[in-house]
DRENNUMAR-49358 format. One record per residue (C-alpha): x, y, z. Coordinates in steps of 0.05 Angstrom, whole numbers. Layout:
BEGIN
east/north/up
X/Y/Z
...
***
This chain:
BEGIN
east/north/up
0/0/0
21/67/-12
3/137/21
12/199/-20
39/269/13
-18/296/31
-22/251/97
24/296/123
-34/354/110
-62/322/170
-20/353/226
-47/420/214
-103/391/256
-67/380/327
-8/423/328
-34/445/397
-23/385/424
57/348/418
46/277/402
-12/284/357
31/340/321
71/277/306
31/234/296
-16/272/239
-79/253/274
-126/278/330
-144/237/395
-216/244/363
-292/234/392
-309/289/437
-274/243/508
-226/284/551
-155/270/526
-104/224/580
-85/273/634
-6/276/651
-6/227/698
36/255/759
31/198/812
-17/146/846
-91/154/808
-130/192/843
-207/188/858
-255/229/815
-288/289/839
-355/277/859
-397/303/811
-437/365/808
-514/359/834
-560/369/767
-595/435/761
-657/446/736
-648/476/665
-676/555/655
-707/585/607
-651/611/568
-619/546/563
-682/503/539
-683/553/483
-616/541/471
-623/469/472
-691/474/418
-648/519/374
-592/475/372
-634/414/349
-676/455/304
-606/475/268
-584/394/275
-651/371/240
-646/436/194
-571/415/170
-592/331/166
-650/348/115
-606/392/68
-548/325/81
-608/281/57
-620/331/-4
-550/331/-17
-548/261/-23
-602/243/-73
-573/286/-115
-505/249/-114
-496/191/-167
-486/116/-133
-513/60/-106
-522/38/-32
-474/50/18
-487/7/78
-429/-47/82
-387/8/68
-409/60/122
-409/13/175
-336/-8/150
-309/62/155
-347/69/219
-316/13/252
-244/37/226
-248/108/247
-269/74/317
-209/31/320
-175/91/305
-195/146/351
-190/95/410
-118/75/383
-97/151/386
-114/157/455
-87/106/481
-26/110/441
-30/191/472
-45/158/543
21/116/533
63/171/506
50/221/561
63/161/612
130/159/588
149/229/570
129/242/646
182/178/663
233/215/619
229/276/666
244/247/721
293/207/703
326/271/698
317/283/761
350/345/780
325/380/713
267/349/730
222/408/762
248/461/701
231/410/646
162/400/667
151/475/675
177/493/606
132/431/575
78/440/607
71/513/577
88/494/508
31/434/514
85/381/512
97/397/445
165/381/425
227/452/417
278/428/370
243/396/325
208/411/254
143/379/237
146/410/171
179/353/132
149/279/113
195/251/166
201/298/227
272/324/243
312/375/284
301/446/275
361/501/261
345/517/341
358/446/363
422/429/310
458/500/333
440/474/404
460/403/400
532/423/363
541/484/424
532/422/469
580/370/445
634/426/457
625/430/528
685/383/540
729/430/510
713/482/560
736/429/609
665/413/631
639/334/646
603/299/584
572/270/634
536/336/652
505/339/588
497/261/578
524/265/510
542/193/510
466/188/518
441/247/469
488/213/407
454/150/428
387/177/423
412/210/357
428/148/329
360/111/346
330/172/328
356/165/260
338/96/252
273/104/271
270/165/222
283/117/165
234/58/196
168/112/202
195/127/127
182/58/100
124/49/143
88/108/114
102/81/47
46/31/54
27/0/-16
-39/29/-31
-63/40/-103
-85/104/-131
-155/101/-111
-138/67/-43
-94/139/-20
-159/181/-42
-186/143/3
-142/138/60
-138/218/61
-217/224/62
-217/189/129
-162/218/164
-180/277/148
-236/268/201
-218/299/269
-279/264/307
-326/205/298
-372/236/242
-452/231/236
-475/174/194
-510/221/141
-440/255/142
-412/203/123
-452/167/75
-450/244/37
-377/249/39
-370/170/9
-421/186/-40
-385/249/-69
-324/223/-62
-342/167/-113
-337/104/-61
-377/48/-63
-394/-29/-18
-333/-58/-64
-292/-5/-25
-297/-41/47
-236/-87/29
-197/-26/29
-219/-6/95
-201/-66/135
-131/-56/102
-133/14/135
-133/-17/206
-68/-62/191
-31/-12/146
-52/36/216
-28/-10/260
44/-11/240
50/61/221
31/77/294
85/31/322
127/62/275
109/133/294
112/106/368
185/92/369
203/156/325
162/199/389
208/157/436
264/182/405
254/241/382
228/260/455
288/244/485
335/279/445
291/343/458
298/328/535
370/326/532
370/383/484
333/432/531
374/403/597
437/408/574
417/487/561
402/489/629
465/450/646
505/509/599
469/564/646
492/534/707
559/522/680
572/602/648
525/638/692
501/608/764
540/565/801
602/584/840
654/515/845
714/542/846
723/610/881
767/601/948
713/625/997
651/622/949
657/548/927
623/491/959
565/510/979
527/468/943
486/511/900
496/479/836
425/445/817
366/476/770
322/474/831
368/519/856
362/576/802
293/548/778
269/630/772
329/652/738
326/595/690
258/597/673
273/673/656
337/649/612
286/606/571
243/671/559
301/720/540
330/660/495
279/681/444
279/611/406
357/608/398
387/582/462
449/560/424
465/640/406
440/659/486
502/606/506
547/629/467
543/704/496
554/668/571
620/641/540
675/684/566
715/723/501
778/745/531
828/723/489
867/686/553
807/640/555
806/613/484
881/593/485
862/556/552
809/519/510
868/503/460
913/486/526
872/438/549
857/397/482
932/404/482
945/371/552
883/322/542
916/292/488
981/290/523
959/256/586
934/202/536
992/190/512
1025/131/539
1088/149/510
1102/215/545
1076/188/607
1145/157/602
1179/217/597
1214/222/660
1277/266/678
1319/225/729
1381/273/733
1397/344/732
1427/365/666
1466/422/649
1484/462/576
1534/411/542
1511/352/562
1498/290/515
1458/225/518
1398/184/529
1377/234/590
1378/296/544
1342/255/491
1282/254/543
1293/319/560
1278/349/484
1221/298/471
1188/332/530
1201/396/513
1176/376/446
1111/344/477
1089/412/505
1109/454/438
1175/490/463
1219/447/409
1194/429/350
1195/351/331
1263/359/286
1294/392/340
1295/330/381
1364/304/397
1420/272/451
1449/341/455
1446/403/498
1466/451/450
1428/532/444
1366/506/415
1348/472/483
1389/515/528
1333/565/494
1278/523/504
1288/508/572
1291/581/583
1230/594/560
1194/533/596
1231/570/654
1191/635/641
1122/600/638
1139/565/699
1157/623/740
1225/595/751
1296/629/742
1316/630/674
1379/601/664
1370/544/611
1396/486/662
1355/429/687
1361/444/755
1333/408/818
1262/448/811
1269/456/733
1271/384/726
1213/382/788
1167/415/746
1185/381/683
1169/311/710
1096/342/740
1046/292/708
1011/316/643
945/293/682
966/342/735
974/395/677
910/381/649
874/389/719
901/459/725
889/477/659
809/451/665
802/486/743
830/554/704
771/555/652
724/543/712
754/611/752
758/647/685
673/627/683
664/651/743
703/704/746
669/784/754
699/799/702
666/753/649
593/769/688
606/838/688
634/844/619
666/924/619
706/943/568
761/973/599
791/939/667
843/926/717
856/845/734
903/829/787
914/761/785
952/736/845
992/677/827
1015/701/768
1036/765/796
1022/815/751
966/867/740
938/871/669
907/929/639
845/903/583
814/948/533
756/912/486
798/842/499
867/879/482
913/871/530
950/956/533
979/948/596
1034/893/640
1048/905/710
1094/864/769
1056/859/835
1076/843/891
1030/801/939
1004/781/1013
1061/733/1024
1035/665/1055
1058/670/1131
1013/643/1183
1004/678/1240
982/688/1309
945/751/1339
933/754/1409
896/825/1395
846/783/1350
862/720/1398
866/678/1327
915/634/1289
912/655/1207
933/667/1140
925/750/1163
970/770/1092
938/736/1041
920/798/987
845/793/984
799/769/929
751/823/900
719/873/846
719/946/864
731/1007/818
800/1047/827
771/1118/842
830/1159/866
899/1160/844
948/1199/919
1002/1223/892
1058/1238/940
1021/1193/1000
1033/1195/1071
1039/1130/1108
1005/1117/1173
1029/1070/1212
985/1012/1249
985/1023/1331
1033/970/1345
1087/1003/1303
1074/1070/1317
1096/1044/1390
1157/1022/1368
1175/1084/1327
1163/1123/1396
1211/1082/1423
1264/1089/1377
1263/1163/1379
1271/1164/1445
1328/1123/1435
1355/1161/1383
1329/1233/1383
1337/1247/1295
1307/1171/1285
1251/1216/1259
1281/1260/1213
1333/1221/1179
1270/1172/1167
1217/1228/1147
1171/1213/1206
1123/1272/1231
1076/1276/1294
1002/1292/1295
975/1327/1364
906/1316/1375
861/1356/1415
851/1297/1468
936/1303/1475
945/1234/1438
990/1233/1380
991/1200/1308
1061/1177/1281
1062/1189/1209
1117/1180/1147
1117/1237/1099
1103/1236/1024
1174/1224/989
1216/1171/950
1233/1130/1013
1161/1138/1045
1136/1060/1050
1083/1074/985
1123/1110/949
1103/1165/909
1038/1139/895
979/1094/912
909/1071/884
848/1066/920
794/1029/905
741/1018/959
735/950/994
722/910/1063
803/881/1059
833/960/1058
890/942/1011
908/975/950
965/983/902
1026/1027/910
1099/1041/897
1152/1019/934
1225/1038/953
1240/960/960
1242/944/879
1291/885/891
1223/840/898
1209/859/823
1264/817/799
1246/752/825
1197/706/793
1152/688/854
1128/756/886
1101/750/959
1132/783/1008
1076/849/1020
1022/847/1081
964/848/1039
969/911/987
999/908/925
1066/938/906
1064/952/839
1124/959/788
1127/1026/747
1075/1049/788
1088/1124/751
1068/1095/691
1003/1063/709
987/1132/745
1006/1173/686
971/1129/638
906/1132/683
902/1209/695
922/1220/625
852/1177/612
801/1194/671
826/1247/702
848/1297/636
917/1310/682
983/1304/634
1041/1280/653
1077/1357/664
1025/1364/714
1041/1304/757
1110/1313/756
1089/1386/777
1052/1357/839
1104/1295/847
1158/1347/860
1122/1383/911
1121/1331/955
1049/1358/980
995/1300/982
954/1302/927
878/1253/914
860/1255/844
791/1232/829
775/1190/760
724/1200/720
693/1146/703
724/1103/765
766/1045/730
742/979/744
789/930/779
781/862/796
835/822/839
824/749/823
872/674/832
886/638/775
949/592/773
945/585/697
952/631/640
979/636/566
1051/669/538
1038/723/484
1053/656/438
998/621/468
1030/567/501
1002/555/571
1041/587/629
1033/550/703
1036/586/752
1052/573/833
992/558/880
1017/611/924
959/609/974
941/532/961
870/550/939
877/503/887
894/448/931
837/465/978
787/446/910
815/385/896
815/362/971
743/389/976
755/440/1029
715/497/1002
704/550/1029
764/563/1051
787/587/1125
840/636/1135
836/640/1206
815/600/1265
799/621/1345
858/608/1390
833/563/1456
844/588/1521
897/546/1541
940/578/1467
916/642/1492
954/625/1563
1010/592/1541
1026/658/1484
1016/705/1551
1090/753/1555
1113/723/1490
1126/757/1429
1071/754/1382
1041/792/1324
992/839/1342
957/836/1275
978/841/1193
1052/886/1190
1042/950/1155
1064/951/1087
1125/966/1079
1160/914/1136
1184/857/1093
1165/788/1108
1203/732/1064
1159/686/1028
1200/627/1038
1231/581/992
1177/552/937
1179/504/895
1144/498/823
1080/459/812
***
């Protein structure tokens, strides 16, 4: 049997509802479709007490019969003007189809909805959000085109599904997004594509597809005059009725057929719309990684079922293009995403696993050791494959400088004990660090907030960057909190007091010439040095303020040897640090950069300052050297304030693209993979500690900036 096109005419009907939409046909008669069901059956309502009819609706009812009888005498003219003989055998034929097929449709919806509700569930925290965005479109399916003979995914759902099998490149689970499961489904879905095809086929003859479209055309059971009209005109006669009972097997299979295309074609839609919401929990919601934000876990739909539901409304029909405006665009992030295929592939690799450096090797040397050595290097892209050989010569001394830069290590082109350290760190480890930076890069400020123009300190790499539209203008050296631990009777707690602060403010003022004001503790000791010696003060540029109570305020003058040097920038924020100059530029030099109590000495800080009030504050550079040589402190406001946003990331990429690793200076990144988020800087000291540190020397508190606290040695990671 054979069914022409115009089958497919028949979904016009039930486009309200998702499986009939399908399906091409209605759940016909006038009975209440299959509800959702949602749990346990529950008992009917008990039903309304009759009322005695009025007036107005007995007329109603008399009209409506009068119109019935009106319309079955003009059918019963119609009719005996039509050519044919008697219709009987073949009325009660169609009858008996169009029965078989109506109750087939809803049970066939009844089944359907069963398991579309199962298939929610089953994904169970999406669960809640799937159902809500279903149940508003009618169940209908969202990615997929009805259009077509054999129904297929829209432009919506193939931009989506591609967006989605990328997500491992951003470093985020498969798993996540079940895409093991979805190309699954994508498969069977195609399969069953090509089986609903051949079904629909059928192998009816010319007349027999007339025939077929006439009854399923019909959206309910029609009257019998109906009926025996629309036979009649249609041409049909008694010998027809063969043809019928072939409907009810050739309907048969093309609903099992259509059944399994649903199943399918349901479940990829499912996995389509949850791994959207997966993407907006990934690039916009939850917080995994952040030192003292992480762990809280807050990372489910229910969790951000408002927010979502919004996300669904503002994606406008193309969730694929709302995704990809979550994806951080700073250029540092895309060469992560080329890191990490990089070090994915390399942790793979059984071959480089093997890759070991058991000696320390110096420029000259020759061998099997320096063999492994270059293969390394060449591994990780600093040599390139022809360049492998048994001998030390430039070429590697060169390379080895360079891995030296991007590991924040001296650069002096010999395998030493922690350049051969590093060099043996697993490339699983590498890929780890590489896949935790792309998770702080999505949930850093900066990607949510999005300005143009910014400040990012990033702590373990040292440096503060100035970005303009995703062009990096501006390279800074910072130095940091250094790592001490230690112990405050004042505050009567043990902690990490030092460690420079996380946060996003906006730089506001720009001191030039600052003064320096001393915490209590030293201001006490300062007293007691002048006393000792009686031009301590002078030779050291210290002044004394009288108050009116008769106390007094020890403060260092603006000048070249003041501890902030001849300027800072504030930016407001609970920590109270900032960034500053410093007479102690020896710190600059070195590759790992903590040694400050909190605030953050900054290299060429005149350049930074000249390059800001040249740009918000309309001040050229004559005019701070003007003000800079008056040694009078001087707060210039910026206009706009610049935003700045202090952040830890221990991976980054070389203006070559190659991924730099950098120290985890504060062990945040240690505290994720142990699973001790949020963080704890500080803990109460028991009485008995409290006791026991009574008439010993302690610190009182964080040292001021400018007292210089060694970091310790540190090795590469």
């Amino acid at each position: 049997m054979l069914v022409n096109s115009r089958v497919l005419g028949i979904t016009r009907w039930f486009s309200m509802v998702f499986v009939l939409s399908l399906l091409g046909w209605s759940c016909g008669g006038k009975e209440e479709q299959v509800p959702l069901r949602e749990g346990p059956a529950q008992q009917s309502p008990e039903a309304p007490k009759a009322e005695t009819p009025g007036l107005a609706e007995k007329l109603k009812a008399e009209m409506k019969a009068k119109a019935e009888r009106k319309k079955a005498k003009e059918i019963l003219g119609e009719i005996e003007t039509l050519e044919g003989g008697e219709l009987s055998s073949l009325v009660e034929a169609v009858n008996e189809f169009l029965e078989f097929r109506f109750r087939s449709e809803r049970a066939y919806y009844s089944k359907y909805m069963e398991e579309f509700d199962r298939k929610m569930r089953a994904r169970r925290s999406m669960a809640a959000q799937l159902k809500e965005v279903y149940a508003a479109a009618e169940y209908g399916l969202l990615f997929h085109d009805f259009a077509a003979r054999v129904p297929s995914l829209s432009p919506a759902g193939q931009g989506l599904l591609s967006l989605l099998k990328e997500m491992p490149s951003h470093g985020l689970e498969a798993e996540d997004y079940r895409l093991e499961s979805l190309q699954k489904q994508l498969d069977w879905f195609t399969k069953a594509q090509e089986e609903y095809g051949r079904a629909a086929e059928g192998e009816f003859g010319e007349r027999e597809r007339k025939f077929w479209d006439l009854l399923a055309a019909y959206k309910e059971m029609p009257q019998a005059l109906e009926l025996t009209r629309d036979l009649k005109k249609a041409g049909y006669n008694n010998d027809d009725a063969v043809a019928v009972q072939n409907f009810q097997t050739y309907y048969k299979s093309l609903l099992d057929a259509k059944f399994k295309l649903n199943e399918a074609a349901a479940e990829v839609d499912l996995d389509l719309l949850a791994g959207f919401f997966q993407a907006l929990l990934d690039f916009k919601y939850v917080i995994r990684a952040h030192p003292f934000k992480g762990g809280s876990n807050k990372d489910s739909a229910e969790d951000f079922k408002e927010a979502l539901r919004m996300d669904w409304q503002n994606a406008g029909g193309d969730p694929a293009a709302y995704i990809l405006g979550l994806i951080p665009d700073n250029p540092t992030y895309l060469r992560l995403r080329e890191g990490l295929a990089l070090y994915q592939r390399l942790k793979d690799d059984p071959e480089v696993a093997k890759l070991k450096i058991k000696r320390e090797l110096k420029p000259g040397a020759k061998g099997e050791a320096v063999q492994v050595l270059t293969k390394r290097l060449a591994a990780e892209g600093y040599l390139g494959p022809e360049q492998v050989s048994d001998r030390y010569g430039k070429a590697v001394v060169d390379a080895v400088k360079v891995y030296q830069q991007t590991h924040q290590m001296e650069e002096d082109g010999a395998v030493g004990r922690l350049t051969r350290k590093s060099i043996n760190v697993s490339m699983d480890r590498r890929f780890k660090a590489v896949k935790l930076g792309l998770q702080r890069w999505r949930e850093s400020d900066i990607h949510r907030d999005k300005p143009a123009l910014y400040v990012r300190v990033n702590i373990p790499q040292f440096e503060a960057e100035v970005w303009d539209n995703n062009a990096l203008v501006r390279v800074h050296k910072v130095v940091v909190g250094n790592r001490n631990q230690d112990v405050s009777v004042q505050r009567k707690q043990r902690g990490f007091f030092n460690h420079t602060a996380l946060l996003k403010s906006k730089i506001e003022t720009v001191v030039l010439n600052p003064k320096w004001f001393p915490p209590d503790r030293i201001q006490e000791e300062l007293l007691t040095d002048l006393e000792r010696e009686p031009d301590y003060f002078e030779k050291n540029n210290f002044g004394i303020i009288q108050h009116d109570d008769g106390s007094e305020t020890v403060f260092q003058k603006p000048g070249p040897a003041n501890a902030l040097g001849l300027v800072k920038f504030l930016f407001p924020n609970e920590a109270n640090v900032y960034m500053h100059d410093t007479p102690q530029k020896k710190y600059f030099d070195r590759p790992v950069r903590a040694y400050s109590h909190g605030c953050m000495r900054t290299h060429k800080p005149l350049e930074l300052a000249k390059y800001l009030l040249g740009n918000f504050a309309a001040m050229d550079e004559a005019k701070m050297q003007e003000i800079l040589k008056s040694e009078k402190e001087s707060y210039i406001k910026l206009d706009p304030p610049l935003p700045i946003f202090v952040e830890y990331c221990t991976v980054g990429v070389d203006p070559e693209g190659r991924v730099r690793f950098f120290i985890d200076i504060y062990g945040y990144d240690r505290a994720y993979w142990d699973r001790q988020l949020p963080v704890q800087l500080t803990e109460d000291l028991s009485d008995w500690e409290l006791k026991r540190l009574a008439g010993t020397a302690t610190v009182e508190g964080p040292a001021p900036e400018g007292e210089e606290a060694e970091a310790g040695a540190i090795d590469p990671e």
